[in-house]
C-alpha positions as CSV (number, residue, x, y, z in Angstrom):
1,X,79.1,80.5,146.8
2,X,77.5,83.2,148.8
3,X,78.5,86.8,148.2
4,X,80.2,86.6,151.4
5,X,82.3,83.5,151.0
6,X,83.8,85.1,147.7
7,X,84.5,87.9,149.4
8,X,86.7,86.7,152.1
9,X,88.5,84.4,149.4
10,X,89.0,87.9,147.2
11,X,90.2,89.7,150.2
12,X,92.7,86.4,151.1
13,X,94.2,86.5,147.1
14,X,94.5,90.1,145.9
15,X,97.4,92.5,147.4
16,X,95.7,95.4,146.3
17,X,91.6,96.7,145.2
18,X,89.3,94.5,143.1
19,X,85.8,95.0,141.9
20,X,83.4,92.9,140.2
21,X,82.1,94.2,136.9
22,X,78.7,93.9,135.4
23,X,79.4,90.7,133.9
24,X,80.3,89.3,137.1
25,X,84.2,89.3,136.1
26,X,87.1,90.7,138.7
27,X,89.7,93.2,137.9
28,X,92.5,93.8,139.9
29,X,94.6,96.8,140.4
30,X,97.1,95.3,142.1
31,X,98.7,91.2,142.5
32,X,96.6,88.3,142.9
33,X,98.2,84.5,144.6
34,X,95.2,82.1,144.6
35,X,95.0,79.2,146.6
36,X,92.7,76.1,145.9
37,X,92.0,77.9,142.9
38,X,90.2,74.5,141.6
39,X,87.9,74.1,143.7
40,X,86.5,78.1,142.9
41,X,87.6,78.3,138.9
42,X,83.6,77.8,138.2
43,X,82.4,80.6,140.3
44,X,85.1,82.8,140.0
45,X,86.2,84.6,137.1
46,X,89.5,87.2,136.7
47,X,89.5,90.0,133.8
48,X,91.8,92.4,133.6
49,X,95.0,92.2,136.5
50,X,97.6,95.2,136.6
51,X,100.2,93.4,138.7
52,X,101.0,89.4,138.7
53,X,98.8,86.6,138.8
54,X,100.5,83.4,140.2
55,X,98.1,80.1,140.4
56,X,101.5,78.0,140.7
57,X,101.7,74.7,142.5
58,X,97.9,74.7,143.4
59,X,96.1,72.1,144.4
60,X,96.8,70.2,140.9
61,X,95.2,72.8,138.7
62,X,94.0,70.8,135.5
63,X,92.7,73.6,133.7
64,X,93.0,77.9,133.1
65,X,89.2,78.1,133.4
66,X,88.5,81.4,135.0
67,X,92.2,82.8,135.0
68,X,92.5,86.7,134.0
69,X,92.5,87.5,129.8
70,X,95.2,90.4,130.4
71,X,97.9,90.8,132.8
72,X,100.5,93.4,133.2
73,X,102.5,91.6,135.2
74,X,103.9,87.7,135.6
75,X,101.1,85.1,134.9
76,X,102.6,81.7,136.6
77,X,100.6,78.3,136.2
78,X,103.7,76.5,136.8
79,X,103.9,73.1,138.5
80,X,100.0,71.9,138.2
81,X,98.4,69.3,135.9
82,X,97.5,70.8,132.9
83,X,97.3,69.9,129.4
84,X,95.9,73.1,127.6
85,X,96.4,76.5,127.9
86,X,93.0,77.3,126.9
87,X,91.7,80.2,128.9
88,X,95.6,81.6,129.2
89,X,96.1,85.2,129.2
90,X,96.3,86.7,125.4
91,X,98.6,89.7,127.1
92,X,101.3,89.2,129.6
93,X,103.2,92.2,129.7
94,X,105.8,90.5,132.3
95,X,107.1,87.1,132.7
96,X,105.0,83.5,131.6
97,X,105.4,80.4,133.2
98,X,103.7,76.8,132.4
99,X,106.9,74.7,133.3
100,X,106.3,71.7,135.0
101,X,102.5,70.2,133.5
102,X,101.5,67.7,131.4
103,X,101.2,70.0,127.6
104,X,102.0,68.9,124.6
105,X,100.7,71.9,122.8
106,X,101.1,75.5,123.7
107,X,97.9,76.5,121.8
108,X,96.0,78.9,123.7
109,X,98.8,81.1,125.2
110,X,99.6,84.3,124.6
111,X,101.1,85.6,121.2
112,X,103.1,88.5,122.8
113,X,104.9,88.2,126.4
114,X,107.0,91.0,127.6
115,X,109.0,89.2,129.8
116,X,110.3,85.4,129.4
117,X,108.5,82.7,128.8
118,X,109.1,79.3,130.3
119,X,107.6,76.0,129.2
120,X,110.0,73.2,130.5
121,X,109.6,69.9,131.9
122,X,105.9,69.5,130.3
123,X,105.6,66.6,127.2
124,X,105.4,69.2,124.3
125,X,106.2,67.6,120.8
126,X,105.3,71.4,119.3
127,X,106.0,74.4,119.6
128,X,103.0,75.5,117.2
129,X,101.4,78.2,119.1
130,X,103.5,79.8,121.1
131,X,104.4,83.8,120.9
132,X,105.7,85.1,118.2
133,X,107.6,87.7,120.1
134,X,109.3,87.0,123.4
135,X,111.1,90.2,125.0
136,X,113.0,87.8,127.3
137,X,114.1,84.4,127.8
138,X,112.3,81.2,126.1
139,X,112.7,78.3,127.7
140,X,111.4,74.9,126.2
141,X,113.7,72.9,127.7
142,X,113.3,69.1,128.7
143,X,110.5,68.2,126.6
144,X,109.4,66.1,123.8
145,X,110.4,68.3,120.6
146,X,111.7,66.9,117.7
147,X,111.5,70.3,115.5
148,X,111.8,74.2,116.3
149,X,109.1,74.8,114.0
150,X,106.6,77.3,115.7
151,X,109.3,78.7,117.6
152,X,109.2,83.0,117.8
153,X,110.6,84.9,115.6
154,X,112.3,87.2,117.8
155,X,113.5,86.5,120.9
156,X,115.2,89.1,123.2
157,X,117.0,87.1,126.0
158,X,118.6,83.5,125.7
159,X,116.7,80.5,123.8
160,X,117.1,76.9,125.6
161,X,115.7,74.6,123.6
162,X,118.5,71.9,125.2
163,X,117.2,68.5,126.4
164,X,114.8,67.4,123.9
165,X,114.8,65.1,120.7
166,X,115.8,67.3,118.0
167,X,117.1,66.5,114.7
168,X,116.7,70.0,113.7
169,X,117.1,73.3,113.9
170,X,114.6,74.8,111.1
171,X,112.2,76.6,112.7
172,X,114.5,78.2,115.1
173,X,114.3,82.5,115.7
174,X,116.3,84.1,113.0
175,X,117.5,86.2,115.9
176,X,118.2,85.5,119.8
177,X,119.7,88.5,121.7
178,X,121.4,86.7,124.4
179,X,122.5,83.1,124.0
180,X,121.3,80.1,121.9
181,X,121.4,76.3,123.8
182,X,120.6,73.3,121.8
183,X,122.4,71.2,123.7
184,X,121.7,67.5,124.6
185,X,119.8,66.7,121.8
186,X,120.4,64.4,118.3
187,X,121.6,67.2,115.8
188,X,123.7,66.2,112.7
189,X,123.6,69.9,111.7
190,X,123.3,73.5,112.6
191,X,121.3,74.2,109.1
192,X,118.2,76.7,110.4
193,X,120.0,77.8,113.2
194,X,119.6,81.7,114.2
195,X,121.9,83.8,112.1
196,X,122.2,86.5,114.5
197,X,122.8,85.3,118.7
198,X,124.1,87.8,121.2
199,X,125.7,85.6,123.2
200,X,127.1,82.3,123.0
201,X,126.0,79.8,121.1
202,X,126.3,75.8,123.0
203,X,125.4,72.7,120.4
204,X,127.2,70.4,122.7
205,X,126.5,66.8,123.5
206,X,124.8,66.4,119.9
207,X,125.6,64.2,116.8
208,X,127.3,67.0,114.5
209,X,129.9,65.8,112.5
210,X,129.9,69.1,110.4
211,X,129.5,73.1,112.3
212,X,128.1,74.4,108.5
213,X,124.8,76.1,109.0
């Protein structure tokens, strides 16, 4: 790719200034929306963005190589075909979306997102590496999961964890500042649910026969 031909793809994706550093990497003070991202991942690399970077519903994305390492905004990689997370963002100080790929691991992402983080409608059967500290929503809804273990710690908005094959709820945050949702899944129990929820708590559609825990 000629000098000129990243250029005009630069000036097409970022809503604000970029420059390229000595190690050939692009920071961004401003928003980035890449298009055909896949076809450019190998001769374009992001470093440091101050606004969002969305790479959503592109051209069947298969893999994070050459995405941004810090974000201060949203980082969305929703709706593409990938199976790691490798080459993720390690800070997202807004929002973080992988919904709708094909992970079953969420090793790689960041350990601290600002914002909410949503990871639904992928295959995940863990939640082994995902942040430890979510300042909004988590979202891990309609998936594979058969245990919360791995879940964050803390977890500022609601935690959805409805829709998947749990037996379980060890693993789950200790507290949840808006509402817990487990439902839709194949509890017996509540034992290892949060002991502190803001809001409501729904263990609907379940196999409970007893509410201690």
């Amino acid at each position: 790719m000629t000098i000129e031909e990243k250029t005009k793809l630069l000036d097409d994706w970022v809503d604000g200034t970029y420059e390229i550093d000595s190690e050939g990497f692009v920071n961004v003070n401003g928003d980035v929306t890449v298009t055909k991202f896949s076809k450019y991942q190998t001769e374009i690399k992001f470093g440091t963005i101050s606004g969002y970077f969305d790479c959503s519903y592109n051209n069947k994305i298969k893999t994070l190589q050459g995405c941004p390492q810090t974000v201060g905004g949203h980082f969305n990689c929703s709706g593409n075909k990938l199976t790691t997370l490798k080459g993720s963002p390690q800070t997202v100080g807004g929002h973080f979306s992988c919904s709708n790929n094909n992970l079953t691991t969420l090793k790689g992402c960041p350990q601290t997102v600002g914002g909410r983080f949503y990871c639904y409608y992928n295959k995940l059967t863990t939640l082994k590496g995902c942040p430890q500290t979510v300042g909004g929503y988590f979202h891990c809804a309609h998936n594979n999961l058969t245990t919360l273990k791995g879940s964050p710690k803390t977890v500022g908005g609601n935690f959805n964890c409805s829709n998947n094959n749990l037996t379980t709820l060890e693993g789950s945050p200790q507290t949840v500042g808006g509402s817990f949702n487990c439902n839709n899944n194949s509890l017996t129990t509540l034992e290892g649910s949060p002991q502190t929820v803001g809001r409501y708590f729904d263990c609907s559609n379940n196999n409970l026969t007893i509410l201690e825990g």
